[in-house]
N, C-alpha and C positions, 0 to 999 in steps of 0.2 A: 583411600584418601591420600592427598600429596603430603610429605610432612614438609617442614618449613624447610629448608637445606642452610650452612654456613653464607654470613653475611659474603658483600664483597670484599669488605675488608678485612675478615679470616681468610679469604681465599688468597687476596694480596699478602698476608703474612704468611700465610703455607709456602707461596712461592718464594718469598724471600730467604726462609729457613732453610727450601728441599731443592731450589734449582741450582743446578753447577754452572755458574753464571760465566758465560762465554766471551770473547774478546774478537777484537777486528782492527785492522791497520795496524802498521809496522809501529805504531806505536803500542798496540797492545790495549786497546782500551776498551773496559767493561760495557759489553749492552746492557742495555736497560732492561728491566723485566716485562716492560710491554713489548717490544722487541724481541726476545725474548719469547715470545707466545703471541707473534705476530706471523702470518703468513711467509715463507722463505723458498725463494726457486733453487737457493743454491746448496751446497753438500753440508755439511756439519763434523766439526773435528774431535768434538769429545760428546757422550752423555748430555741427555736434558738433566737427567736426576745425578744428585749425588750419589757416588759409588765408588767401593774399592775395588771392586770383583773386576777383574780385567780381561772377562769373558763377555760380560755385557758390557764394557766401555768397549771392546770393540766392535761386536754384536749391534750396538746400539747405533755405531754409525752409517753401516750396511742395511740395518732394519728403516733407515729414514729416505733412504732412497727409494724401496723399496715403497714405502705409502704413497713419497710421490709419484711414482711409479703407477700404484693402482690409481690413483687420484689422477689420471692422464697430465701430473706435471712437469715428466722425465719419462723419455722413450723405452720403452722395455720391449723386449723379445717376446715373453710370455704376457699368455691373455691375464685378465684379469683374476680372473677363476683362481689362477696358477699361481699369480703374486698375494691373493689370498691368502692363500692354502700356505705358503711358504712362512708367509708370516707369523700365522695363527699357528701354524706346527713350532716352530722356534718359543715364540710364549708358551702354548703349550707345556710344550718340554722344559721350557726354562721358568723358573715362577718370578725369577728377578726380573726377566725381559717387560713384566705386563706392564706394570705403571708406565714405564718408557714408552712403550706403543701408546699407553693412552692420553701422556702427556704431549709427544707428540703428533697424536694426532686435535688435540683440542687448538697448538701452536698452528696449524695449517686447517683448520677450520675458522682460523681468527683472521680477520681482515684480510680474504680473499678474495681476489676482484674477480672471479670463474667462476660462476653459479653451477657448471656442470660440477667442477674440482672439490667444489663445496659440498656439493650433496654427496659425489662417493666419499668424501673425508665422512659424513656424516653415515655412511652407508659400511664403510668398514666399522666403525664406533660399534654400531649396530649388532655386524658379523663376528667382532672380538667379543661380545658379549654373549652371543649365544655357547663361547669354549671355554671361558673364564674370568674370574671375576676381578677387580682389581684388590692390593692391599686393604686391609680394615684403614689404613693408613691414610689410604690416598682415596677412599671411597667417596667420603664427603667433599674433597675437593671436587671429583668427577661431577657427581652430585647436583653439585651447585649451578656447575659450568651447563649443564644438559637442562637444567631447572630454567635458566635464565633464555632458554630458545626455546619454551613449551608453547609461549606465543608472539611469536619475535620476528614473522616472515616480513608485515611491512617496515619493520626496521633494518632488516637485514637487508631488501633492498632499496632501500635509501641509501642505507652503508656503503653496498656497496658502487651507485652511481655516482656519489660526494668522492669514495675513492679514485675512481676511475676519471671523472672530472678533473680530480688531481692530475690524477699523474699525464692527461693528456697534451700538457700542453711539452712534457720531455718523453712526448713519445716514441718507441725504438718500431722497426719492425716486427720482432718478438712479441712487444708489446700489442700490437695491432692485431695480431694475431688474436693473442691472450683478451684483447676487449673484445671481440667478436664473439668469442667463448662467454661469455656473461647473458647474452641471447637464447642461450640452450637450455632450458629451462625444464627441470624434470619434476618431483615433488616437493611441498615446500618443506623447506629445514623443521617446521614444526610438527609434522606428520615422522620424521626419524626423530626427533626430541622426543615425543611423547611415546612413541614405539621404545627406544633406550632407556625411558626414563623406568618405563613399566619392569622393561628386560632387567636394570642395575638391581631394583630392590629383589627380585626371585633369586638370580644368579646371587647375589649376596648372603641368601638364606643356603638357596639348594647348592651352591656352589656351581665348577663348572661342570663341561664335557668329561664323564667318568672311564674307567675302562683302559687298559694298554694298546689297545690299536691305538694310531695316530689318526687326526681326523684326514678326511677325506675328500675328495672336490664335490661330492653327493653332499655333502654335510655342510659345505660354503653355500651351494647353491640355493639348499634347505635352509641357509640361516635366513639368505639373503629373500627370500619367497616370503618368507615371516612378515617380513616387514608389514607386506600388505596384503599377505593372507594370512592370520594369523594361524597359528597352531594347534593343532585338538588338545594339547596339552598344555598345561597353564592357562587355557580360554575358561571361560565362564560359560555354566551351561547352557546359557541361553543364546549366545556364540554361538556356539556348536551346533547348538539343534537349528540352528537361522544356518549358517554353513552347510548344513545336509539337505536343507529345507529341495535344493534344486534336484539334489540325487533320489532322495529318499522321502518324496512329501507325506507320505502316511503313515514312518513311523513317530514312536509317541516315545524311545526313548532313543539315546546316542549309539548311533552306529558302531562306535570305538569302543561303549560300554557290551554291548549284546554281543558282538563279535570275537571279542577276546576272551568274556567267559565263555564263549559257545567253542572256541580252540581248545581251551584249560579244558572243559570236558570230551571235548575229539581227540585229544592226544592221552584220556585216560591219567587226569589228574585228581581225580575221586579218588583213581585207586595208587595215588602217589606217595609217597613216604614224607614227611617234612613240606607239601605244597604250601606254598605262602610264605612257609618259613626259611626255606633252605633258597636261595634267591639263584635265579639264572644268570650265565656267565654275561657280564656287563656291557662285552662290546657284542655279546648276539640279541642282546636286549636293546640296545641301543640300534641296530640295524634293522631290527624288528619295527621299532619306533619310524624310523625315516618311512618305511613301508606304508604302515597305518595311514601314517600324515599325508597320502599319497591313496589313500581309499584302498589298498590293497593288503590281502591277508595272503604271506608267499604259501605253495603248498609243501614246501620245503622242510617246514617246521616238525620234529619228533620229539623235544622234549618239551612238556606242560611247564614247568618250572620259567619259560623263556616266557610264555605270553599271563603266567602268571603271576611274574613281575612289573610286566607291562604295565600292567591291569591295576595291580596296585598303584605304581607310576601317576596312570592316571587319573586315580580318585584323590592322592595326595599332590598334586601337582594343580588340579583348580582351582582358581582364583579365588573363587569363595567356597568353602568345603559341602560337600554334599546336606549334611546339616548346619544351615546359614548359623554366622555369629548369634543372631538375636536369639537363638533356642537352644545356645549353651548353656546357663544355670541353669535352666528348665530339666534339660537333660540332667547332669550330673547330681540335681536334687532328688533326682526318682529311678534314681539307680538302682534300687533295692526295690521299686514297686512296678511290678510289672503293668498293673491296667494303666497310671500313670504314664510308663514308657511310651507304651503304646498309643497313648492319648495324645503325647506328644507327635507322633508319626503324621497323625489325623490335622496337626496347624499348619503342617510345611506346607510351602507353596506348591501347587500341584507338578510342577516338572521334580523337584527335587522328591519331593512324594513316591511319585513312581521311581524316580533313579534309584532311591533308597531302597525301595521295595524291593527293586531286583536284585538288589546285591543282597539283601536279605536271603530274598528267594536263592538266589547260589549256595549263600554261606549254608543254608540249610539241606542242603544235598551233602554238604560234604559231613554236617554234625550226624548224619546218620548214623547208627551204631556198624550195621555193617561197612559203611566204609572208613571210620575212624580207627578200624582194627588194623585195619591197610596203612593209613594215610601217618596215624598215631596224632593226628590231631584232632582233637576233642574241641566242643564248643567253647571251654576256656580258653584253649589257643587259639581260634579260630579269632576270639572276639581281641584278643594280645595284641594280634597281628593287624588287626582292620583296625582297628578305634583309635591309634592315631590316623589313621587316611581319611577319617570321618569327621573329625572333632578335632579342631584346633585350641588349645589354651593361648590364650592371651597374654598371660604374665607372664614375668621376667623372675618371679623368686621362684630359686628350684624348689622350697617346701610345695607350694601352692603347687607345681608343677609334678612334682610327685607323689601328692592324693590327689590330686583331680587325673592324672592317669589309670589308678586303680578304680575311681570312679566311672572313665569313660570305659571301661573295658566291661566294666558290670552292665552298664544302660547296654552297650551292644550285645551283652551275652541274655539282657533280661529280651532283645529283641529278638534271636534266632531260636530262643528258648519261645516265646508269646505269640509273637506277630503272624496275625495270619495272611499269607501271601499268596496264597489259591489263584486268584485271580491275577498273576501276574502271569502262568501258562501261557504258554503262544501269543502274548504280547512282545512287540518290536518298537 
């Protein structure tokens, strides 16, 4: 569900507090804050935001050419891909840089008369979202701004034909150019609103891109494909299995799920010390990830620990967790009774039914006695480790938060202990 985001006129007060408000003519005189967060072809001498750091006040004015740059509204040497990459590594690496890239990019998605310039402005928003998230600060400003274009296409081109009306009667060469450009018409702005709007509130929770490798141009490309393919990660399972539906019409659960546990036991993770617990290095998990998202299992792989990260990854990373919201009390009240637990298993909606079931059916290879002697993980940890991936808490008071952990861990431990999964064998 969308929550409501800051009025306009929070947002107008946010700017007025946070922009380093800039000046023009020999006289020196203050723009305006529409102005301000209006479309601009030419350079910029200091910061959108206010700042002391004098590594992003300069940073900041290099990083603006740069979007125009991607936004084909300044000629650049390198492709697109590359001014990407360059950009979203500098945030990356800099955490002061983000709001600035985001604030300037929302000022060049505003009253743009170049539907193509428009959509990449909207198309990097997009790709800075999938490496990092903004400020808790400047969240709700983004927010609002991405809120306000979730259905906004026939406005946006009325905007911008009243502008372009405008300006035609002092119009330059350049110009002519630049109207022509308004013809190119790619997706509408509301298809990236809704795609960012989705992306801001995960990345806000999950945060961003983890790991010391720096990203990659595989990893631009991969954001940018999201768009309008979405992702096995973070999708809904009914995404996913509609996503497979063309590769893999006859199986009954996710390719991503069967496949990553069936690694975790090819690489001899039964017989692993700390599996689940002891986590695979972040940027070979992450690499592993792009792969998946690409229908491919590399055979490269030798340590379990990497795809059974993943794996967890992505039962915590679903939109809606394997056991839907509506059958959390349910659960955590029959914690302690197993035919209850199990009775619960029996309401889910049959895809998530089965999904559960297999991971069941996994966890229970590993509670085995003989290999828990190995692994040192016992059904108690087994269930530690998985029942936040399963069960989401709702509230905000850590008391509530911290019995209903112990409670979800029980339901999962009363299911690897109960549940009979027999008939999950040689299902795909």
């Amino acid at each position: 569900t969308l929550r409501k985001p800051i009025s306009q006129s929070s947002m107008a007060d946010w700017a007025s507090k946070n922009l380093n408000m800039h000046t023009q003519g020999i006289f020196r005189r203050r723009i305006s804050i529409s102005n301000m967060l209006s479309w601009n072809g030419g350079s910029i001498k200091k910061p959108m935001l206010i700042t002391s750091n004098r590594t992003i006040k300069k940073e900041a004015c290099e990083m603006f050419k740069l979007v125009q740059s991607y936004m084909g509204d300044r000629q650049s040497r390198m492709d697109r891909n590359h001014v990407a990459l360059v950009l979203v590594t500098k945030c990356w690496s800099m955490q002061g840089l983000r709001d600035e890239l985001y604030i300037q990019l929302i000022r060049q998605t505003t009253d743009n008369m170049c539907y193509r310039s428009l959509a990449w402005g909207w198309e990097l928003i997009a790709i800075s979202l999938a490496f990092f998230s903004p400020s808790p600060k400047f969240q709700s400003y983004l927010e609002g701004y991405i809120y306000r274009h979730l259905d906004s296409d026939e406005k946006i081109a009325q905007h911008i034909k009243e502008l372009v009306d405008l300006k035609n009667k002092k119009i330059t060469k350049s110009r002519k150019k630049r109207k022509q450009n308004t013809e190119d018409e790619g997706l509408p702005i509301s298809t990236y609103a809704k795609y960012c709007y989705r992306k801001l509130q995960k990345v806000a929770i999950t945060g961003g891109k983890k790991g010391l490798r720096k990203p990659t141009v595989e990893e631009i490309m991969h954001a940018r494909n999201a768009i309008l393919t979405p992702s096995l990660f973070g999708s809904s399972l009914e995404e996913i299995m509609l996503r497979q539906q063309d590769m893999y019409p006859g199986n009954k659960l996710p390719w991503v799920q069967t496949q990553l546990s069936q690694q975790v036991l090819a690489l001899g993770g039964e017989q692993t010390e700390g599996i689940f617990r002891i986590p695979g290095d972040i940027d070979e998990v992450n690499a592993l990830k792009l792969q998946v998202d690409q229908w491919n299992i590399p055979n490269s792989l030798s340590d379990p620990n990497i795809p059974a990260s993943l794996l967890k990854l992505w039962y915590r990373e679903l939109e809606e967790p394997v056991i839907p919201q509506q059958f959390y009390k349910e659960c955590i009240s029959n914690y302690e009774n197993p035919d209850a637990a199990v009775a619960v298993v029996q309401l889910l909606p049959e895809l998530n039914r089965l999904v559960l079931c297999y991971l069941i059916h996994f966890l229970q290879i590993f509670a085995q006695p003989s290999n828990v002697g190995r692994t040192k993980m016992d059904v108690n940890n087994l269930a530690m480790v998985m029942a936040p991936n399963c069960l989401r808490c709702q509230s905000d008071d850590p008391r509530v938060i911290f019995e209903n952990t112990r409670k979800e861990m029980s339901f999962l431990r009363m299911l690897i202990v109960h549940l009979d999964t027999s008939f999950i064998k040689g299902l795909v």
